[in-house]
C-alpha positions in Angstrom: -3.7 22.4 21.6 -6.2 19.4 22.5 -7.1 17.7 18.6 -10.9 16.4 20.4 -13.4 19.3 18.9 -11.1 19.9 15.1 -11.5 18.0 12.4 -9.9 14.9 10.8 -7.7 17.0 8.2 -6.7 18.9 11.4 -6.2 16.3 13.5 -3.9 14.8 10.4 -2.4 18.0 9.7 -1.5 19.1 13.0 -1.6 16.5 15.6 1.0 15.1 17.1 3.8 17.1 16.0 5.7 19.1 18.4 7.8 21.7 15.8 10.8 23.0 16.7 11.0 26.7 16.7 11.2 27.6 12.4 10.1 24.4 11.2 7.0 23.4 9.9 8.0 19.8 9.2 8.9 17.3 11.9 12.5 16.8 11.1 14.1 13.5 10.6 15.9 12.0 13.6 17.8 9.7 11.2 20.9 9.0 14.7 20.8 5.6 15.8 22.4 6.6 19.0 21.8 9.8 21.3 24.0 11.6 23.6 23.6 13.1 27.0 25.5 15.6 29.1 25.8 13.6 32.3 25.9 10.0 34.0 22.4 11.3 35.8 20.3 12.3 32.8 21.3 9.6 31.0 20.3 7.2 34.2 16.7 8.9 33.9 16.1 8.5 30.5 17.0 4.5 30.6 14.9 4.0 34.3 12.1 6.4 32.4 11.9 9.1 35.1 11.8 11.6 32.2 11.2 11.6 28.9 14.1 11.3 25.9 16.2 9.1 23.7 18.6 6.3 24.1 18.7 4.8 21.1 16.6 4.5 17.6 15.7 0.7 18.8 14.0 2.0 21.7 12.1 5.1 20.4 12.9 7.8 18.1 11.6 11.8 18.1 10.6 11.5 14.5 8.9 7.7 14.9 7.0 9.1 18.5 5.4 12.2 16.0 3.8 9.5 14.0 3.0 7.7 16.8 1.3 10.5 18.2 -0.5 11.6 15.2 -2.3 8.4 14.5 -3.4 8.1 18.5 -4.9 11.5 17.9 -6.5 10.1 14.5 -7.7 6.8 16.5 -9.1 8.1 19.2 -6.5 6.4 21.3 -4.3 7.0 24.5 -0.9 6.0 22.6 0.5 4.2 19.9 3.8 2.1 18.8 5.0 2.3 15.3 6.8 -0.9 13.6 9.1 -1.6 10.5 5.7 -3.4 8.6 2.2 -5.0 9.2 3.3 -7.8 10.4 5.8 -7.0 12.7 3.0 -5.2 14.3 0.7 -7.8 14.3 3.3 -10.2 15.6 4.8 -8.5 18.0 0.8 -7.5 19.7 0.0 -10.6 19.9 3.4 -12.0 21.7 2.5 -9.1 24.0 -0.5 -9.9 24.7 -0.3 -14.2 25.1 1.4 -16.7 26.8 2.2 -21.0 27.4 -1.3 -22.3 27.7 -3.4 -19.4 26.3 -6.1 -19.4 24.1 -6.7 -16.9 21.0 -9.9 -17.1 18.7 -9.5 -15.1 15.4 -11.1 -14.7 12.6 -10.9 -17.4 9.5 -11.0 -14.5 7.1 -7.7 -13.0 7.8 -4.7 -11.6 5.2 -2.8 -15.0 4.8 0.6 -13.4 6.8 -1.5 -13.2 10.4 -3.0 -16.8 9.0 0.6 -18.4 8.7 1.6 -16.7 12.0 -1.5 -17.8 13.8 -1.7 -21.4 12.7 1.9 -22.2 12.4 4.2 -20.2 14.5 2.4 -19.7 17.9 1.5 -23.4 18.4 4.8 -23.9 18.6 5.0 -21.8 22.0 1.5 -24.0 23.0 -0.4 -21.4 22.0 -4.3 -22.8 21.4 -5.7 -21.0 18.2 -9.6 -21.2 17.1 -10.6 -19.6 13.7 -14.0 -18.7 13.3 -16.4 -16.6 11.4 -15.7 -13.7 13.2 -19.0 -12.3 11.7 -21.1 -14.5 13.3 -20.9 -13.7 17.2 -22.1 -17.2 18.6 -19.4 -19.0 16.8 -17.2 -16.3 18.9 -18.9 -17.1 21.5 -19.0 -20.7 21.2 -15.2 -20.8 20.8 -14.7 -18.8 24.1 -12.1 -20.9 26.9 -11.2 -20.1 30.2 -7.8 -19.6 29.4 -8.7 -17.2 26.0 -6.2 -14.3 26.4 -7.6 -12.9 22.6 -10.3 -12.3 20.1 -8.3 -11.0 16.8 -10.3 -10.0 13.5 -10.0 -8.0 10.6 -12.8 -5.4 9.5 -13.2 -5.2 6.6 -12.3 -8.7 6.3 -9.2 -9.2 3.2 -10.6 -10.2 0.5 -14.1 -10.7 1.1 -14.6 -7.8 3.0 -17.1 -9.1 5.3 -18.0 -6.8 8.6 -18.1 -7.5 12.6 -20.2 -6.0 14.6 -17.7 -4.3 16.7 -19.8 -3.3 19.9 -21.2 -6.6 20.6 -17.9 -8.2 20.0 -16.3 -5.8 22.5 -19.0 -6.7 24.7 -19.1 -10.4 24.7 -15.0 -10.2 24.8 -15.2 -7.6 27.8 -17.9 -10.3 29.9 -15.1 -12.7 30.1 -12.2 -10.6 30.7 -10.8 -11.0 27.0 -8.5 -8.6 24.9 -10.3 -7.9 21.5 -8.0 -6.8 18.7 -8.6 -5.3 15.1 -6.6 -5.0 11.9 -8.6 -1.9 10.3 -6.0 -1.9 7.7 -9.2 -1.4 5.1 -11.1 0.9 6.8 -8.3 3.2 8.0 -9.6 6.1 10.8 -10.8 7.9 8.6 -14.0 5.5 7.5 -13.8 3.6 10.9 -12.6 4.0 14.6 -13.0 0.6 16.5 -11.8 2.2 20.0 -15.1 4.2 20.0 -17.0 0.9 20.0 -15.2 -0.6 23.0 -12.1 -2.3 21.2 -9.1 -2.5 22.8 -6.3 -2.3 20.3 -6.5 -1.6 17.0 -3.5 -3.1 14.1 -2.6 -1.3 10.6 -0.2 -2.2 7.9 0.7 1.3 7.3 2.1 0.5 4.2 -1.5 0.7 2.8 -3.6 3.9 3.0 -1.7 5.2 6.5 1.7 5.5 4.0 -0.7 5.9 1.1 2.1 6.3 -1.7 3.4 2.6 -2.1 6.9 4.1 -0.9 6.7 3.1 3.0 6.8 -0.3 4.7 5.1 0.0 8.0 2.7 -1.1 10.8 1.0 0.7 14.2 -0.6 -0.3 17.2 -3.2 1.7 18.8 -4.7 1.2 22.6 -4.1 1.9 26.1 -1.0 4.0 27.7 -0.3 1.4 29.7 -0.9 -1.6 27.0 1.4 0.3 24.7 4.3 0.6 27.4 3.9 -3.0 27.5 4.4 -3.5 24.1 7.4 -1.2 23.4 8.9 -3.2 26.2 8.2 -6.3 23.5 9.5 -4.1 20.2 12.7 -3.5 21.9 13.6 -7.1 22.4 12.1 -8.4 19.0 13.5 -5.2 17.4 10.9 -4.0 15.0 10.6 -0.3 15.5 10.0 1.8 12.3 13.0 3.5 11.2 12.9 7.2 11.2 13.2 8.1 7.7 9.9 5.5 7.3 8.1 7.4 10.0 9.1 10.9 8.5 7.2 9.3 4.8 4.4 7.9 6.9 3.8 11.4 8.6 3.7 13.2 5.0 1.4 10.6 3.7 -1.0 11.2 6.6 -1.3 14.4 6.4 -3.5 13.8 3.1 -5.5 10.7 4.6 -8.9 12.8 4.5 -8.2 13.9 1.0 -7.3 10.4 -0.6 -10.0 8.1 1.5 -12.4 10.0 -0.5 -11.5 9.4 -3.6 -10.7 6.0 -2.3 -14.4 5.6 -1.3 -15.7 7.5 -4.1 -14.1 5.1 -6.9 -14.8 1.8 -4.6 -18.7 2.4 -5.2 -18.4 3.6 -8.5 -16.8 0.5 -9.8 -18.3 -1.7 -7.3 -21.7 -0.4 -9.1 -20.2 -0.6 -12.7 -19.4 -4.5 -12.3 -22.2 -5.9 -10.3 -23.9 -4.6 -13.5 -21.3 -6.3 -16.0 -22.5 -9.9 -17.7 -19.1 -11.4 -17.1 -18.9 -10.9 -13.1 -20.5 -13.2 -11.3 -20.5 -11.8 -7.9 -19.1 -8.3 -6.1 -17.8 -8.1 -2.4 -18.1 -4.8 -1.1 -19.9 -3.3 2.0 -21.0 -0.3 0.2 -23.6 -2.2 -2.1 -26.5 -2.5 -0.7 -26.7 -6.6 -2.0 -24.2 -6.9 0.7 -24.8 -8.8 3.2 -23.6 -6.5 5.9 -24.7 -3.3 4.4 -26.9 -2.1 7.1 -23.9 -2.8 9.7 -21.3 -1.6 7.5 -23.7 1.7 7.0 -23.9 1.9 10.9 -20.3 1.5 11.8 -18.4 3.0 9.2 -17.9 7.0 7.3 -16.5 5.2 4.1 -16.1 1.7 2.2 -12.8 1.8 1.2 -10.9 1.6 -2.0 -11.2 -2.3 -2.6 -13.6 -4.3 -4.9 -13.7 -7.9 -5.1 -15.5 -9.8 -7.3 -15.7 -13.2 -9.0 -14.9 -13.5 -13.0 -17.6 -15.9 -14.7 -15.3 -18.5 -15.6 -12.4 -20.5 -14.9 -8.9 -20.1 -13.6 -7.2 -19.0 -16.9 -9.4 -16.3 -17.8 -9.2 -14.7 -14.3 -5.2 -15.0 -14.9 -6.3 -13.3 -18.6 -8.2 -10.7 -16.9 -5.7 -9.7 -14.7 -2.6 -9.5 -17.3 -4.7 -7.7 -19.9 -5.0 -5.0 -17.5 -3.2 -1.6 -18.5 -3.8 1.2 -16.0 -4.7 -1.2 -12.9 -1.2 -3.2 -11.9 -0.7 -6.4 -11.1 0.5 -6.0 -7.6 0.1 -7.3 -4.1 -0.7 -4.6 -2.2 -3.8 -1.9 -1.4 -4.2 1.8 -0.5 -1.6 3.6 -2.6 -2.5 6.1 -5.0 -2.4 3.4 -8.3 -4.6 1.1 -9.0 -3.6 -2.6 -8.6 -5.2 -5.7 -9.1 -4.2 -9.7 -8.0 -5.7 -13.1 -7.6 -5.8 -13.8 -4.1 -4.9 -17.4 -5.1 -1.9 -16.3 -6.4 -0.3 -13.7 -3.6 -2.1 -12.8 -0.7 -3.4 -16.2 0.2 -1.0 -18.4 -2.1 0.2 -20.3 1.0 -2.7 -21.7 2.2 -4.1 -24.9 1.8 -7.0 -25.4 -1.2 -9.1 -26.2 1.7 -8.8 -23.3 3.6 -9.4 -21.0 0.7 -12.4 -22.6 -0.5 -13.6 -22.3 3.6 -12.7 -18.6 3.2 -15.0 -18.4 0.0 -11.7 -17.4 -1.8 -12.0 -19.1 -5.6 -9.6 -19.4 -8.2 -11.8 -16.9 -10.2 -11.6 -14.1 -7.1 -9.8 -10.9 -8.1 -8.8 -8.3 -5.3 -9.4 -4.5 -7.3 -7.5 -2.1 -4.6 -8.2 1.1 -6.5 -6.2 4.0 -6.0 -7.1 7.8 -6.8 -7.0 7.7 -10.5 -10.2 9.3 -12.1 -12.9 6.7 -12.2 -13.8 7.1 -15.9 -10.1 5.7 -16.4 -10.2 2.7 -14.4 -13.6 1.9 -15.5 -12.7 1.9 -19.2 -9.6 -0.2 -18.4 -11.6 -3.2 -16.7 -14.1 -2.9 -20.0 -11.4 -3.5 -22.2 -10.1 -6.3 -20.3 -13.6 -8.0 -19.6 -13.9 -7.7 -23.2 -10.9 -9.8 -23.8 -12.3 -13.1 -22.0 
């Protein structure tokens, strides 16, 4: 069956999957090794003149469903599946550059992708240019002969600021230049960059993809032939998803539709209740129309997601107050599960960055980072009021 007329709940439901006779779950290919009945199929397989399994390392029936599933869900040719976030983002961008290449990214990046960016490919003389990302003549600006990449994040984490994703695809495409997108925070559901003329597309599938805070994972979305590229890459760096990850991260798609919106539905809701509160001083998120970027964000994207940041009036101290007198919303580093969770990005996400480059990111010591899950609204609403109510 072709997934292109059905819906998203089909498409999560159903595509992908290629059942075995009886079963109505994908089963879990949890071999490291597989077997073959002669010298010549097994010669086939390794030179890829047909289609199987060698070994988990290389691919894996259970990890190619999710694969599959989430190209159906991106609107893409193919996709690779990796052991986290990172390891995705990593391994796509050693793909994808090269001694004496150029990449410009965003500033506003998750501070893993910073670290990588700034401190790991220089060493390989690697050129890197951060820029507001948002603002397409600083792109453009920052544009070499020898860029290879333009890599941003949308929304961006934590101030969940928006790129205009056609005329960045178009500006990369007039110089010949790979764009790539973490859409961690939107997910496909809300947002599907591929449709506006990106070229890959990054998740941390721990987040909503997994959506249960019981997976670590990360995919890549593109091209057929980008993505044989890359799996060429995975197999020497070695982080392919392990099966019984990509058997949780199936499940939890299957129910992306149904928890993005609540997701979005509680992001406005409490977006709305504490741009009205006396003790915030300021809310990020695309859904408010005192966003900046609302009109864009409006354009672009089905959803806003299930994070809320916002800015405590007052120091420090009683940001760290806020957070710990939380009871329902945890104080964890993560986003997109079903609980809520709550953190200071100056304390997790972006700890290991200089001062500097947080207060260039617009990331204050009194920023909290709300990723709310699906509990009922009412619930989480009444916990922040207690909380506010304690500083």
């Amino acid at each position: 069956m072709t997934w292109e007329k059905t819906g998203f709940s089909t498409k999560a439901v159903h595509g992908g999957e290629k059942l075995e006779k009886g079963s109505v779950a994908t089963p879990i290919y949890e071999t490291s090794v597989f077997a073959f009945t002669s010298t010549k199929e097994l010669i086939n397989v390794i030179s890829e003149k047909t289609e199987g399994y060698l070994y988990t390392r290389f691919d894996n029936p259970t990890v190619r469903a999710v694969e599959r599933k989430i190209a159906v869900l991106e609107g893409s040719e193919d996709a690779a599946a990796f052991s986290s976030g990172m390891a995705a983002i990593t391994t796509t961008l050693l793909t994808l550059v090269s001694k004496g290449d150029h990449v410009v990214a965003s500033r506003d990046l998750y501070g893993g992708t910073l670290t990588f960016l700034q401190e790991l490919l220089p060493r390989f003389d690697i050129e890197i240019n951060l820029v507001d990302t948002a603002n397409l003549n600083q792109v453009k600006e920052a544009i070499k002969k020898n860029t290879r990449v333009v890599y941003a994040e949308i929304p961006t984490n934590p101030t969940l600021k928006i790129v205009d994703l056609s005329r960045l695809a178009a500006l990369a495409k007039k110089h010949s230049i790979t764009t790539v997108i973490d859409s961690t925070l939107a997910t496909p559901y809300n947002l599907t960059p591929i449709k506006f003329g990106i070229d890959v597309v990054v998740h941390s599938a721990t987040k909503y993809l997994g959506g249960h805070n019981d997976v670590t994972a990360g995919i890549v979305c593109g091209s057929r032939e980008f993505i044989q590229k890359l799996k060429k890459t995975r197999k020497i760096l070695g982080g392919t998803l392990d099966p019984m990850a990509a058997w949780l991260l199936l499940r939890g798609l299957k129910t992306l539709a149904l928890r993005m919106e609540r997701h979005n539905r509680n992001g406005m809701q409490i977006a709305q209740f504490l741009e009205k509160h006396p003790k915030i001083a300021k809310v990020y998120y695309p859904g408010l129309p005192s966003h900046p970027q609302h009109r864009l964000a409006k354009k672009q994207m089905r959803g806003y997601g299930g994070v809320v940041s916002f800015e405590i009036k007052g120091d420090f101290e009683k940001t760290v107050q806020f957070v710990e007198n939380l009871k329902l919303c945890l104080l964890a580093a993560s986003l997109g599960g079903t609980e809520t969770l709550a953190t200071q990005p100056t304390t997790s996400s972006h700890y290991f960055i200089t001062p500097e480059q947080r207060q260039k990111l617009g990331i204050t010591d009194q920023l909290v980072r709300l990723a709310l899950g699906i509990e009922d609204p009412e619930d989480i609403i009444a916990d922040l009021k207690q909380s506010l109510e304690k500083i």
